[in-house]
C-alpha positions, -999 to 999 in steps of 0.1 A, spaced: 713 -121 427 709 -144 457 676 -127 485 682 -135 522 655 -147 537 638 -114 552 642 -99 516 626 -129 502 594 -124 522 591 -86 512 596 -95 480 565 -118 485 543 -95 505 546 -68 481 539 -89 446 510 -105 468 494 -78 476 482 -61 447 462 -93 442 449 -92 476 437 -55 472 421 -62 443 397 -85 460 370 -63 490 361 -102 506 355 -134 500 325 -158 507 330 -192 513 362 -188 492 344 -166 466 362 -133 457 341 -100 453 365 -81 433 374 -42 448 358 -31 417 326 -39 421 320 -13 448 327 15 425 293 19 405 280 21 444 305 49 454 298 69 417 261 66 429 268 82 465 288 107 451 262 118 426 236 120 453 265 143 475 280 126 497 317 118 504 340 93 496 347 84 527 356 53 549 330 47 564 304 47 530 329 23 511 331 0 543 288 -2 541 290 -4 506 316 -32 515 292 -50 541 259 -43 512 279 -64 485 292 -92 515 249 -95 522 239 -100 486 266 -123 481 257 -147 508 220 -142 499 228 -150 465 255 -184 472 222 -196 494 196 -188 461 226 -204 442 228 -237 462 183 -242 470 184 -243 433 164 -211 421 190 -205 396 174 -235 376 137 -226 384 118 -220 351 99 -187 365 132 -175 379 147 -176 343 115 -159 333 123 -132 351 163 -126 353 153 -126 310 130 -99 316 149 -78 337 179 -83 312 159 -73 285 152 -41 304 182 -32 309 194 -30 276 165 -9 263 174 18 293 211 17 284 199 23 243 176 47 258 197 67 278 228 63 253 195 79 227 193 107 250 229 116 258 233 118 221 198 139 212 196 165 246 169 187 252 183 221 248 171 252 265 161 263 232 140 237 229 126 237 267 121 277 258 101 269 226 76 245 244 69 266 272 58 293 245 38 272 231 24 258 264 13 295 272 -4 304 234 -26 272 241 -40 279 275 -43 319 262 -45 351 287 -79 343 305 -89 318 327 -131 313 327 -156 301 348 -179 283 329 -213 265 336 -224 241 311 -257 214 302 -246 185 280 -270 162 261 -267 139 233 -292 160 209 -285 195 189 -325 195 193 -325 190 231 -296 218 234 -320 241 210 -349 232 233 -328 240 267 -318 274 252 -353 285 245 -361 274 277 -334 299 293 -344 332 267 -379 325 281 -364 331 319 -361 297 328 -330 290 357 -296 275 342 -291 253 374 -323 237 374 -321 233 334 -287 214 341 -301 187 362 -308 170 331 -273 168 320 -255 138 311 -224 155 328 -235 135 361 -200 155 380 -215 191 374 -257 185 370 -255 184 408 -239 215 410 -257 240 385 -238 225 358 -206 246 372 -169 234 356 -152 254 379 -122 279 369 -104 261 333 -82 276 304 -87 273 269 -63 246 268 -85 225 294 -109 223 276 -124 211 237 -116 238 209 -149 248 200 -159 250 238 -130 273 240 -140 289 209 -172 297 222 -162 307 262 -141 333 240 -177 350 225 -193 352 258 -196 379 284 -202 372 319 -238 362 324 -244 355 291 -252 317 274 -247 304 240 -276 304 217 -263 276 197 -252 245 207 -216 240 207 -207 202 196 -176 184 208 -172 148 212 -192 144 239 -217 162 226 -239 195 226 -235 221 251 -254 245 263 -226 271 285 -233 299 300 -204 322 315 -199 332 346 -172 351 352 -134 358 337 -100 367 348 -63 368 335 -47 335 334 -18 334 358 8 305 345 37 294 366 74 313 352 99 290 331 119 285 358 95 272 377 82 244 352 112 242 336 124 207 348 91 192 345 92 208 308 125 189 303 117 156 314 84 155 294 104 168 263 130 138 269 104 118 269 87 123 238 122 118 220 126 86 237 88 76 226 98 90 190 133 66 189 110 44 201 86 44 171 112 52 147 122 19 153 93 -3 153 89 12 118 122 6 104 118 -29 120 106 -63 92 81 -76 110 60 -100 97 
C-alpha cells in the first residue's frame, strides 16, 4: 500500500499522539507522565469536588512546581546529603507501616456491632448518676482517721481540706467538681455510691494516691451523649486499638534478640 503524503502525516499524528497524551509536561526535557495526576484527582473527588478542567489543570501546574523544585534539590546536591537520606529513609519506612496498617484495617473493620457493644459498655462504667464530691487527701490512714474525728466533732470540711495534698482542690474546700463513677478510682466510686448528700465517709477510702476523706455534696442522673452522637469518635478509637493490637501481635511473633 503506497500513503500520499497528507496520509502519511495523519498516519504520524495519530500513532504520535497517544505518547504525547500520556505525558501532562515536561521540565527541562523531563516527562511527568498523565498518570501521575490521578491519585491527586481520587483525592479531590473523595473530598467532593468535581472532575473538572480547571482542578486537573491546578493539579497539572501543583506537579510542574514540585518538579522544578525538586530538578533544583536534584542538581545543589541534597539528594547526596547524609541527613537528607536520613530522612527520605524515615519517611519511607512510614509509609509502609500505614499501607500494612490500613491494608490491617480494611481486612479487620469495626462493625456497628462492635461500635454498639463499646458504647454499652462505655455507659455501665460511668453508671446513672453523676456526683459532686468534696474530698481531703493525705498520705496516712491515721491522718484520714484523725480528719474524720475532727469533722464528727463539728469541725468545717473546707477548712479541714486546706491540709490536703490535692494542692488543685485544698484551695477550694477540697471541691472535685461534678465526675462519674468512671472518672474517678473504683473504691472512690465505691464509696461516692454509699453516701447521701451531706454526708462524709467515716473510713478512709485508699487509692493510689492515697487516703481520702470525701464528703458528698450533691447527686444527679448522669446524662451521656446518644450513639449517634459519639459514634465516630467510638469508631476511630476502636480502629485504633486493633491497629495497636496488630501492632503488638507482631512484636511478639517477632525473634528478637
Amino acid at each position: 500500500m503506497t500513503f500520499k503524503p497528507a496520509h502519511l502525516l495523519v498516519v504520524l499524528l495519530v500513532t504520535a499522539f497517544p505518547a504525547m497524551a500520556q505525558n501532562l509536561a515536561t521540565v527541562n526535557g523531563k516527562a511527568i507522565p498523565a498518570s501521575k495526576a490521578e491519585p491527586f484527582v481520587k483525592q479531590a473527588l473523595a473530598q467532593g469536588q468535581k472532575d473538572t478542567p480547571q482542578l486537573r489543570a491546578m493539579i497539572k501546574d501543583r506537579l510542574v512546581g514540585t518538579e522544578v523544585l525538586l530538578q533544583a534539590a536534584e542538581k545543589a546536591g541534597y539528594g547526596k546529603n547524609e541527613d537528607v537520606k536520613v530522612q527520605i529513609e524515615m519517611a519511607r519506612q512510614q509509609i509502609l507501616i500505614q499501607s500494612l496498617m490500613r491494608a490491617h484495617v480494611e481486612k479487620n473493620p469495626v462493625s456497628e456491632a462492635d461500635i454498639k457493644a463499646a458504647y454499652d459498655k462505655w455507659k455501665t462504667q460511668n453508671g446513672d448518676n453523676e456526683y459532686h464530691p468534696f474530698h481531703i487527701l493525705v498520705d496516712k490512714e491515721d491522718d484520714a482517721k484523725a480528719i474524720i474525728s475532727k469533722l464528727k466533732a463539728g469541725a468545717k470540711f473546707d477548712e479541714l481540706a486546706k491540709q490536703s495534698k490535692d494542692t488543685g482542690s485544698a484551695g477550694k474546700g477540697g471541691d472535685l467538681d461534678w465526675v462519674s463513677q468512671a472518672n474517678v478510682p473504683p473504691a472512690f466510686a465505691a464509696a461516692l455510691a454509699t453516701l447521701k448528700k451531706g454526708q462524709f465517709t467515716e473510713t478512709p477510702v485508699k487509692t493510689e494516691v492515697g487516703f481520702h476523706v470525701i464528703k458528698l455534696d450533691d447527686v444527679r442522673p448522669l446524662k451521656l451523649p446518644t450513639l449517634d452522637e459519639v459514634k465516630q469518635q467510638i469508631a476511630e478509637s476502636l480502629v485504633q486499638e486493633k491497629v495497636q493490637a496488630y501492632q503488638q501481635s507482631l512484636i511478639k511473633a517477632a525473634v528478637i534478640k
